[in-house]
DRENDO-1510 file (C-alpha; in Angstrom, 1 decimal, always signed):
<recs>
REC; n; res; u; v; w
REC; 1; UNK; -3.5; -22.8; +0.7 .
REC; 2; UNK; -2.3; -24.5; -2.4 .
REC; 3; UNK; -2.4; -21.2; -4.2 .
REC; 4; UNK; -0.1; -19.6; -1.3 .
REC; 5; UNK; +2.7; -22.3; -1.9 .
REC; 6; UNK; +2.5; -22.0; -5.8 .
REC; 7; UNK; +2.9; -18.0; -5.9 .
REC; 8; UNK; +5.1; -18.3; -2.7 .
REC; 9; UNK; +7.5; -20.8; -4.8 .
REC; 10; UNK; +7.0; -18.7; -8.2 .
REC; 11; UNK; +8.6; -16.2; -6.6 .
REC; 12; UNK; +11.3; -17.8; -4.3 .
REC; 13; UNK; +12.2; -19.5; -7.6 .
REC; 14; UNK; +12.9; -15.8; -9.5 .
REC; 15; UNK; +14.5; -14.7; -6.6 .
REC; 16; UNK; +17.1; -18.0; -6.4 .
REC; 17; UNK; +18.4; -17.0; -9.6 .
REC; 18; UNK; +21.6; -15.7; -9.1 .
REC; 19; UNK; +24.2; -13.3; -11.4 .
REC; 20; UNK; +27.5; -14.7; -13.0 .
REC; 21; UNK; +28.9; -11.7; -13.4 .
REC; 22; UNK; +28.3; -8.2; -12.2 .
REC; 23; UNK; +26.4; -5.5; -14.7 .
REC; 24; UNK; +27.0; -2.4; -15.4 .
REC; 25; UNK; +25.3; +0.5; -13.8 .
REC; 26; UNK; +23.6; +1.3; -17.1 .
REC; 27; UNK; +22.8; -2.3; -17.6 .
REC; 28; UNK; +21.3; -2.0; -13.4 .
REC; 29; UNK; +19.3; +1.3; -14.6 .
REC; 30; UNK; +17.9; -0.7; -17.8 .
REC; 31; UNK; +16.7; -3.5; -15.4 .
REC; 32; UNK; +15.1; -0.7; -13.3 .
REC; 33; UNK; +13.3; +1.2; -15.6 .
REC; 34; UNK; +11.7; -2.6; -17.3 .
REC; 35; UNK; +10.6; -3.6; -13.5 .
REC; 36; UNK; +9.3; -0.3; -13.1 .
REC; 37; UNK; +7.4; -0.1; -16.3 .
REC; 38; UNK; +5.9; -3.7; -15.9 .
REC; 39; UNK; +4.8; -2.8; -12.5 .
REC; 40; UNK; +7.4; -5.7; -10.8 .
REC; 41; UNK; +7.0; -4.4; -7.3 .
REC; 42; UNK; +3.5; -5.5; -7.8 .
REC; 43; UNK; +4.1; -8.9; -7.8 .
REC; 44; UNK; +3.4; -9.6; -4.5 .
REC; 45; UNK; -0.1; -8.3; -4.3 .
REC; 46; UNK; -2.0; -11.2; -4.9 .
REC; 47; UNK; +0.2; -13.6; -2.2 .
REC; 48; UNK; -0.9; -10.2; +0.3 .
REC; 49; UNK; -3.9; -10.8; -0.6 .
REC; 50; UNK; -4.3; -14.3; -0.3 .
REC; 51; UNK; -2.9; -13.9; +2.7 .
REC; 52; UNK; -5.7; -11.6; +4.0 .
REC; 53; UNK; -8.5; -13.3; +2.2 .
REC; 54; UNK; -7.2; -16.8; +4.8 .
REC; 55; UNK; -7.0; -14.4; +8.0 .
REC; 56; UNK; -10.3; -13.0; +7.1 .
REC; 57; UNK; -11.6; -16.6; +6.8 .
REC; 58; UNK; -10.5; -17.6; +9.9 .
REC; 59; UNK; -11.9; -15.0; +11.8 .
REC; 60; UNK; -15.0; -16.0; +10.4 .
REC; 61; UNK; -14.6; -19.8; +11.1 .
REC; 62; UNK; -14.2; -18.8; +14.7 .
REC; 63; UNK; -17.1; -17.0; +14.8 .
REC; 64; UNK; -15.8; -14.1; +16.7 .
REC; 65; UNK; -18.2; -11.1; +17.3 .
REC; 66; UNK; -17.5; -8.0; +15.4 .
REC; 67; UNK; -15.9; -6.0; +18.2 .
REC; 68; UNK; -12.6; -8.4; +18.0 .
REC; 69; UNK; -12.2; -7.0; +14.2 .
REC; 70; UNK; -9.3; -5.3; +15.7 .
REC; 71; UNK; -8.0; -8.8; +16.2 .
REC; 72; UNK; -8.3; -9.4; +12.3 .
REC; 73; UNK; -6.8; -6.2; +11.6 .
REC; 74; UNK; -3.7; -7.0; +14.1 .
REC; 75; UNK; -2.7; -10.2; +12.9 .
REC; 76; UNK; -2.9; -9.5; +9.2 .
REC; 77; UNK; -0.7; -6.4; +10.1 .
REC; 78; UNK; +2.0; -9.0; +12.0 .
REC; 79; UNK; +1.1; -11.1; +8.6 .
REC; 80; UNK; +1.8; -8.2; +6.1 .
REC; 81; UNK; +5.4; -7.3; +8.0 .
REC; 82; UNK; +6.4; -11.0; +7.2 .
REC; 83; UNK; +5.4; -11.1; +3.8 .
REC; 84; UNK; +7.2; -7.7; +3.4 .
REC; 85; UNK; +10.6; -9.7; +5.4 .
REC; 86; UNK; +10.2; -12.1; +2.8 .
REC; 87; UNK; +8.6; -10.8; -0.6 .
REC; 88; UNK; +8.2; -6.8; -0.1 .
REC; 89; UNK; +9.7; -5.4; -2.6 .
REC; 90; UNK; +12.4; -3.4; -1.3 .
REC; 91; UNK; +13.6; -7.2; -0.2 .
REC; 92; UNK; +13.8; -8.7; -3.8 .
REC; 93; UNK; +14.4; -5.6; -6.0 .
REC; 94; UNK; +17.9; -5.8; -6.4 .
REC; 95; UNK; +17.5; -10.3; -6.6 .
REC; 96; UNK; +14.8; -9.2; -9.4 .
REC; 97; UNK; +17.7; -6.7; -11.3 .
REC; 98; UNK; +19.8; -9.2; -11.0 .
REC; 99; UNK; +17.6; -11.4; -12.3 .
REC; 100; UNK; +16.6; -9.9; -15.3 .
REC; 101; UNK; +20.5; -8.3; -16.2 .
REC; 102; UNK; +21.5; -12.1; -15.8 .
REC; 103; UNK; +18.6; -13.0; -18.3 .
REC; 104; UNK; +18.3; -10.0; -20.8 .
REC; 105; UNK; +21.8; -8.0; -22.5 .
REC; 106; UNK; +21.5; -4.1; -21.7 .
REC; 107; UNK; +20.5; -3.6; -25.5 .
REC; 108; UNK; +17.8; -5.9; -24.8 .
REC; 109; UNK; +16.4; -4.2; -21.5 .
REC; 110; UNK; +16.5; -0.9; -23.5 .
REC; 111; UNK; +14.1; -2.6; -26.2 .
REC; 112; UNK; +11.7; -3.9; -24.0 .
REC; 113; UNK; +11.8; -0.5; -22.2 .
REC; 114; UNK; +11.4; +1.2; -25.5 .
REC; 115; UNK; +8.1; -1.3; -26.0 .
REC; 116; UNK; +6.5; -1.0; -23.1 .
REC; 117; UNK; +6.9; +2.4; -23.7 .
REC; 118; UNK; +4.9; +2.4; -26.9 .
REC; 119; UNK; +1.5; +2.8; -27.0 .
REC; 120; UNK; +0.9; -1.3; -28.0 .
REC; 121; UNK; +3.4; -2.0; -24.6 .
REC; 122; UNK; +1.5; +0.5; -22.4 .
REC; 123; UNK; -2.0; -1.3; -23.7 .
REC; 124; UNK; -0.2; -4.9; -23.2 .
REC; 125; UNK; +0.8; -4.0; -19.8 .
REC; 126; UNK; -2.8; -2.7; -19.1 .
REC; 127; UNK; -4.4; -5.8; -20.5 .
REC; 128; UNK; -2.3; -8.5; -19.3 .
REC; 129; UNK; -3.3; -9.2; -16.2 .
REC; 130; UNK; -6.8; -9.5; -17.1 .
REC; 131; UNK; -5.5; -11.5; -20.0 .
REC; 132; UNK; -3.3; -14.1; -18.0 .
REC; 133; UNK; -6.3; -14.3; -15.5 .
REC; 134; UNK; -8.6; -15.3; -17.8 .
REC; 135; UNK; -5.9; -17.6; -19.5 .
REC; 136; UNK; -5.8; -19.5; -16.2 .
REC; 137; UNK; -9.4; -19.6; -15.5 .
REC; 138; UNK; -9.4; -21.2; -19.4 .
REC; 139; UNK; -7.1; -23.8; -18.6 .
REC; 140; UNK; -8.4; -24.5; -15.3 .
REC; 141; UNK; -11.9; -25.3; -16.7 .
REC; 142; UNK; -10.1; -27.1; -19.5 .
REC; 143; UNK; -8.4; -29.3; -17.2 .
REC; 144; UNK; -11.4; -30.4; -14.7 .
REC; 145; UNK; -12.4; -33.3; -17.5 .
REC; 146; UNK; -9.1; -34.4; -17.1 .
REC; 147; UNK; -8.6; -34.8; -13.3 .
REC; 148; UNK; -10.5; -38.2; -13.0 .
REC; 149; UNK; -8.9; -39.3; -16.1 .
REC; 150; UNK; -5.3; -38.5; -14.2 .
REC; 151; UNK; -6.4; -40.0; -10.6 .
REC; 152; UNK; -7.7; -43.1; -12.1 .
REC; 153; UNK; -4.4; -43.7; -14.5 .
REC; 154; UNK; -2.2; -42.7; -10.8 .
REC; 155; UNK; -4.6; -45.5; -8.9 .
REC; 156; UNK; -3.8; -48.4; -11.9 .
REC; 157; UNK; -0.4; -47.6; -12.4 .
REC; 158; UNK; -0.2; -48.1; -8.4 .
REC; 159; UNK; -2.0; -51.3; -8.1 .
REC; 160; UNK; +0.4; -52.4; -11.2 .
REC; 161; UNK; +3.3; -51.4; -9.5 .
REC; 162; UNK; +1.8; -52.7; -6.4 .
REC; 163; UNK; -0.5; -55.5; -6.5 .
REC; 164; UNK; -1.8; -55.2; -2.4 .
REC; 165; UNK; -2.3; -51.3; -2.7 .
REC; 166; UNK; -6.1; -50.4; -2.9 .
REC; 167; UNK; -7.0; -53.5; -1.0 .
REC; 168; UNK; -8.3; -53.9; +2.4 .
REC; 169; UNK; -6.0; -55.1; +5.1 .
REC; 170; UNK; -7.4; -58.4; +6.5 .
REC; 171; UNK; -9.1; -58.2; +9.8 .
REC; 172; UNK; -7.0; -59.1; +12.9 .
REC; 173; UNK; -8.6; -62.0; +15.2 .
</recs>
């Protein structure tokens, strides 16, 4: 569930950037043509699926017989017509144009365009995914040494802070 709220708050935060000033239509068309070309209105596949995966679970927790599948099926519809309320992409194109005309000049749209129109930008954007993926599973294995280290540094500095913390609360008579 974690997962959901970290993807779900990636991209509430992209959309909560807002434009200063207006941009051109060219600069708009620029925008366009990047999200297109970096597959944008993808982004919100893996929170659909994620979504689907913990409906799918769920049905199996309940240990529902096979003939309520239909179930399943209806309620990650109803669940896929939320997420497209809140995250389909027709919902946060024009937040993610404005977005990226706030962040990038027209000139520099129309290089990254030009890129990822190049042979090395086609391969990056056909790579990347698998790339970042593997990135995080990387740093994830990286960090699992770490996490004791971290909760045991979180438990000292509160029994420092707080002397009684940690300790048992003495037995009422």
């Amino acid at each position: 569930m974690t997962r959901l709220r970290v993807l779900c708050a990636a991209v509430a935060l992209a959309c909560a950037s807002g434009q200063v000033l207006a941009a051109t239509p060219a600069h708009n068309q620029a925008a366009e043509r990047f999200l297109t070309l970096a597959n944008a209105d993808k982004l919100g596949t893996p929170v659909y699926m994620q979504v689907q995966q913990m409906f799918a679970q769920r049905f199996e927790q309940t240990k529902a017989p096979a003939a309520k599948k239909a179930v399943l099926d209806s309620y990650q519809a109803k669940a896929n017509a939320a997420l497209d309320n809140a995250i389909g992409w027709k919902k946060i194109k024009p937040k993610m144009v404005d977005l990226y005309t706030a962040t990038f000049t027209e000139a520099e749209l129309k290089d990254l365009v030009k890129f990822y129109e190049s042979p090395l930008g086609k391969k990056v954007l056909q790579q990347m995914p698998k790339v970042t993926q593997q990135s995080a599973q990387l740093t994830q294995q990286s960090l699992e040494p770490a996490v004791p280290v971290v909760n045991k540094l979180l438990d000292d500095m509160t029994k420092e802070l707080d002397p009684n913390a940690g300790k048992a609360a003495p037995a009422k008579k």
